[in-house]
N, C-alpha and C positions, 0 to 999 in steps of 0.2 A: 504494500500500500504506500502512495506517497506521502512524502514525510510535507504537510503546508507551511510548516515553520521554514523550512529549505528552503521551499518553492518561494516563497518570498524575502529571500536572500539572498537570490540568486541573481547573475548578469543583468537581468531583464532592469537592477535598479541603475546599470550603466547606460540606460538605452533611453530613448523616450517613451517606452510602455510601461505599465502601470504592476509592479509586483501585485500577484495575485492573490487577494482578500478572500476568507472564507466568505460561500455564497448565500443567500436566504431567497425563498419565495417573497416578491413582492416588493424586493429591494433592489437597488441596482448593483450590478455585478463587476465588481473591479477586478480584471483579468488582461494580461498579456494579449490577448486575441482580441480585445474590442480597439480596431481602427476603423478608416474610413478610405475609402478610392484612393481621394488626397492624400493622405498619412502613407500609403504603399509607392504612389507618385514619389514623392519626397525622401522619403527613404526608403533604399534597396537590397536592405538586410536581408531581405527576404528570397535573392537573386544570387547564383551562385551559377559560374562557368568552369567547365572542364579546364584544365592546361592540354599542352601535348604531350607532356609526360604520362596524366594521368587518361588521355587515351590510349597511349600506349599500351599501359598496364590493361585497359579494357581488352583492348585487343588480342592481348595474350591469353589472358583468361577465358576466352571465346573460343580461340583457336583449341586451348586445349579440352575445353568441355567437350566441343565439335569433334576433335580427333578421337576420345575417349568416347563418343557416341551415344553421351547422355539423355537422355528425354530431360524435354525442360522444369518439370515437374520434380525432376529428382535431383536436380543442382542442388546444392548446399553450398552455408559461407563458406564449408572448408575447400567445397570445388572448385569456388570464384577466388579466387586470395586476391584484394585490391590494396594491399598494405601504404602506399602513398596515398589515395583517394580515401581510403577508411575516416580519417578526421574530417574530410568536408562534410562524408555521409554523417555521422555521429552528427555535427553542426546541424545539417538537413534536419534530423530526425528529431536534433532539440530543438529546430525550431515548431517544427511541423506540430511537435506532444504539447510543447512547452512555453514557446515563444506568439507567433502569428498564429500559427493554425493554418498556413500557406508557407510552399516554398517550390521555386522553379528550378532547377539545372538545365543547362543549357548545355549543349556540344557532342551528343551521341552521335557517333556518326554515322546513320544511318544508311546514307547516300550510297556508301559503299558494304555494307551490309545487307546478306538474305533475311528472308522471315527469319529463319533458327537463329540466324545469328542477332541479328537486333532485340529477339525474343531471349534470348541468353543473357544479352548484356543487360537487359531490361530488369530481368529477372533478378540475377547480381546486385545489379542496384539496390532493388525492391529487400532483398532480404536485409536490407540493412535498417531498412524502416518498421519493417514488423514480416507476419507469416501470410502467403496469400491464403485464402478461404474461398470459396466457392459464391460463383457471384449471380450463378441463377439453378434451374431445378438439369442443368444438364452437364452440372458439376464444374462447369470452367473454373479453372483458377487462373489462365489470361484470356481475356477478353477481348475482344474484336470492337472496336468503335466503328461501325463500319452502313451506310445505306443499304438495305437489304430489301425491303420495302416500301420505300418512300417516304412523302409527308404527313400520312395518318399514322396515328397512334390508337387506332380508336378499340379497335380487336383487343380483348381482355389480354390477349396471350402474348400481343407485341412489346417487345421490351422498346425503350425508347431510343436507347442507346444502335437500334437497326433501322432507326429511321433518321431522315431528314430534316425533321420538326424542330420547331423551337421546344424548346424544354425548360420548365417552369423552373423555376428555386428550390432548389433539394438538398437535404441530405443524404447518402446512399448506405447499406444496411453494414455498416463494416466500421472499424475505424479511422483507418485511412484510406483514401484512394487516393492511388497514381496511376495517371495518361502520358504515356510517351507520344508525341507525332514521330508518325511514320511521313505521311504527308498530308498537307490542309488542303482546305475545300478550294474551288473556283471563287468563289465568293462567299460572306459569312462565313458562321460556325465560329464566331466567336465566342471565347470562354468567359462566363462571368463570374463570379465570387463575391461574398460578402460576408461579414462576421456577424454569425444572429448573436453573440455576444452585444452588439454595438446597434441590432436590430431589437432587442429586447429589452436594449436601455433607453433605444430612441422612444420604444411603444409605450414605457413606462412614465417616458416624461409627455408623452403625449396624450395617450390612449391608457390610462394602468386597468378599465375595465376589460379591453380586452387582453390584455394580461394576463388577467383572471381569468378568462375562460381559455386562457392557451394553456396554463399550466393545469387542467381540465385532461382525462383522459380522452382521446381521440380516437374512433375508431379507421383504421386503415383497408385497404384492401389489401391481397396479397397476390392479388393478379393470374388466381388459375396456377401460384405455384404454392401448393397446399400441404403442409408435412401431413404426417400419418397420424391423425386423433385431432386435428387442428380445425380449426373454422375459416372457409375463406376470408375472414378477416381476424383482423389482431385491435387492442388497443393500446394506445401509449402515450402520455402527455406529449405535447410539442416544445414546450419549454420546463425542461427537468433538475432537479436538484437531490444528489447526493455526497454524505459526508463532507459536507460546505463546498460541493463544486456543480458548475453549473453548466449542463450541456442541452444539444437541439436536437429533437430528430422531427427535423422536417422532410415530409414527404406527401407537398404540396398536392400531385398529382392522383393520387395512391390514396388520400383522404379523401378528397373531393367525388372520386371513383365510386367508395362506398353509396353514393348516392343509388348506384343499380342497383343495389340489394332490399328487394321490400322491407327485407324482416330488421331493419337498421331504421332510426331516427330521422328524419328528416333534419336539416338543418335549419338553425334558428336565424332572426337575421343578426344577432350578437356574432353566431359562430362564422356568418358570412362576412361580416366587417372585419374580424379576427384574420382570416383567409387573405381577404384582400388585402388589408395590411402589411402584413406577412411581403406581399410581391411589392407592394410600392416605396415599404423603407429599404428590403432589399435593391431594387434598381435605383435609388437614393443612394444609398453608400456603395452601389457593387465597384471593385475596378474588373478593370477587362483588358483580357489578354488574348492576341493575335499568335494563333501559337504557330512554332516555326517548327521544318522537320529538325530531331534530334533533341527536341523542347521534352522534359519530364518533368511536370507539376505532381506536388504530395500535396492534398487538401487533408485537415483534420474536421473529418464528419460529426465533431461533436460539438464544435464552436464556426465552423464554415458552414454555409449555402452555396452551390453552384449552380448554375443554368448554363446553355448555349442557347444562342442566336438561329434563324433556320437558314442555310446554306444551299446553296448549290452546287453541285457538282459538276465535275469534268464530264463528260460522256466517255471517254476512251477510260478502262477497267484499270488500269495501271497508272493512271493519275485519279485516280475517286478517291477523298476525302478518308482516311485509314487511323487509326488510334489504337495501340492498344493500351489496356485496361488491368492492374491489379486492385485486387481489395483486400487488404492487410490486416491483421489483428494485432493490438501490441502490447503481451503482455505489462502488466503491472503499469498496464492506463489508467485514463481519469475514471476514475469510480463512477457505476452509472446505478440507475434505478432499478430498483428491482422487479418491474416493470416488463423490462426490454426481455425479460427470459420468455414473456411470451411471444416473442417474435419468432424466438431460436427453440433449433429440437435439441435437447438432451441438455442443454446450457444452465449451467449450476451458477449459484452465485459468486461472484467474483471473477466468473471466468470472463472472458472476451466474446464478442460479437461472431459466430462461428459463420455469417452466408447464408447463403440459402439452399439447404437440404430437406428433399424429399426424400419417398421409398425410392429406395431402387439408383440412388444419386451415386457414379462413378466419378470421380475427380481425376481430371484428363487437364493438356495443356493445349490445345488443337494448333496450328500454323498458320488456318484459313479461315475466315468468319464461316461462322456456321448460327 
């Protein structure tokens, strides 16, 4: 468990962020992660470039995963040794837990990397941040950000992340997530971020009623991907507090959803101001990021919101708009409600955010969107 006496002694009182204050319902929340567009603008701690040394090092490590004939799934820190690059990640990871709640690396080199190989060094990276988990019911543990079916999202069973669509303000069901570009869209497909830390202080000093009803349990859908004894839907406050820390799990889309289910509540219009809120002080504070190939952003899903923009793509298959996707657990994270076990199958208290598992769920790494 984190020590908060630490956590507020730490760096963060070298920096312009705010050492972070035990949390309370109903009060505003002093944390490392509450900035604003501006504040990320200004300062770009948060921004971190490869050298060529420390590609090097990438590169070695790739080659020899690739020679030794690894599936990507079974890489381990001890297969990847990044011993020069190791301190940036460490940095990465505290800022990602502990600092913003965002951070970007920049320089993979993609361009001359295949799938396995980009998905290796991707991968390397990623274990340095936490463990992947399974990020839908068909076991991925890397993900494909990829157009598959276009601009609707309407089909229960379409994840959003295979379409083209703009995509609301979310959190996604893991601790972290990281997107590598492979390569961006024609136009759009812009990344947005914002910190519902900085979203739940702005509602507080504006709106604290609906405060109230955000720290309200919520019911969500689960989109057709249902564990074994589960109900197609879950419930879980949207603005959560445990052991004095205070986290989000927004999932704008995935709430709203519940609407198709007769046997659920109708929405009141408290809870529909609450909603809309929600999206307008996020695009109020989001910054946005144009991401480049070789670009890897780590969001912390427990103090960040991200959306994208709806894009366009190339027509020719080998320029269309490609991302992939980990979603990470990190042990001996922020303490969460006890709550979220409904979300997860078999998840005990204190464990981490385990994905998304049904019956019958294999954990594979694929090469190709699927």
């Amino acid at each position: 468990m984190r020590n908060q006496t630490s956590d507020a002694i730490t760096a963060e009182a070298a920096s312009d962020r705010p050492a972070r204050l035990p949390a309370e319902p109903m009060q505003p929340v002093t944390d490392p992660a509450d900035w604003t567009g501006a504040d990320l603008d200004r300062n770009k701690d948060w921004q971190f470039t490869l050298t060529g040394a420390e590609i090097a090092e990438i590169d070695a490590a790739v080659a020899d995963v690739r020679a030794r004939g690894l599936d990507i799934k079974d890489i381990t820190l001890e297969d990847f040794p990044l011993p020069t690059l190791d301190a940036k990640l460490a940095e990465i990871q505290r800022q990602v837990l502990d600092g913003r709640g965002v951070s970007l690396l920049r320089g993979i080199p993609v361009d001359r990397y295949d799938m396995a190989e980009a998905a290796a060094a991707y991968w390397g990276i990623g274990l340095r941040v936490g463990l992947p988990v399974s990020q839908n019911h068909n076991g991925h543990l890397l993900g494909h950000v990829y157009d598959l079916v276009g601009p609707s999202r309407d089909a229960p069973s379409t994840r959003a992340y295979h379409t083209s669509a703009y995509l609301n303000y979310h959190s996604d069901s893991c601790d972290v997530v990281g997107l590598l570009c492979l390569r961006p869209a024609k136009t759009g497909g812009l990344s947005s971020v914002a910190s519902s830390v900085a979203i739940h202080n702005e509602m507080l000093r504006r709106r604290p009623d609906l405060v109230a009803e955000l720290i309200r349990p919520w019911y969500r859908d689960r989109r057709n991907e249902i564990p074994p004894g589960k109900d197609p839907w879950f419930e879980l406050p949207v603005f959560c507090f445990a052991e004095g820390y205070f986290s989000c799990s927004w999932h704008n889309f995935y709430i709203r959803a519940t609407q198709r289910f007769d046997a659920l509540p109708r929405f009141t219009p408290a809870q529909i101001e609450a909603l809309d809120m929600m999206d307008i002080l996020a695009d109020e504070l989001k910054h946005e990021t144009d991401f480049r190939p070789g670009d890897i952003q780590f969001l912390h899903n427990h103090v960040i919101v991200h959306g994208r923009t709806r894009y366009e793509d190339w027509p020719e298959d080998n320029r269309k708009r490609h991302l992939l996707r980990l979603w990470l657990a990190t042990p001996g994270g922020r303490p969460l409600p006890e709550a979220v076990l409904e979300r997860y199958v078999g998840l005990k208290p204190g464990q981490r955010p385990a994905g998304i598992l049904v019956e019958g769920t294999e954990l594979k790494t694929p090469l190709t969107p699927e």
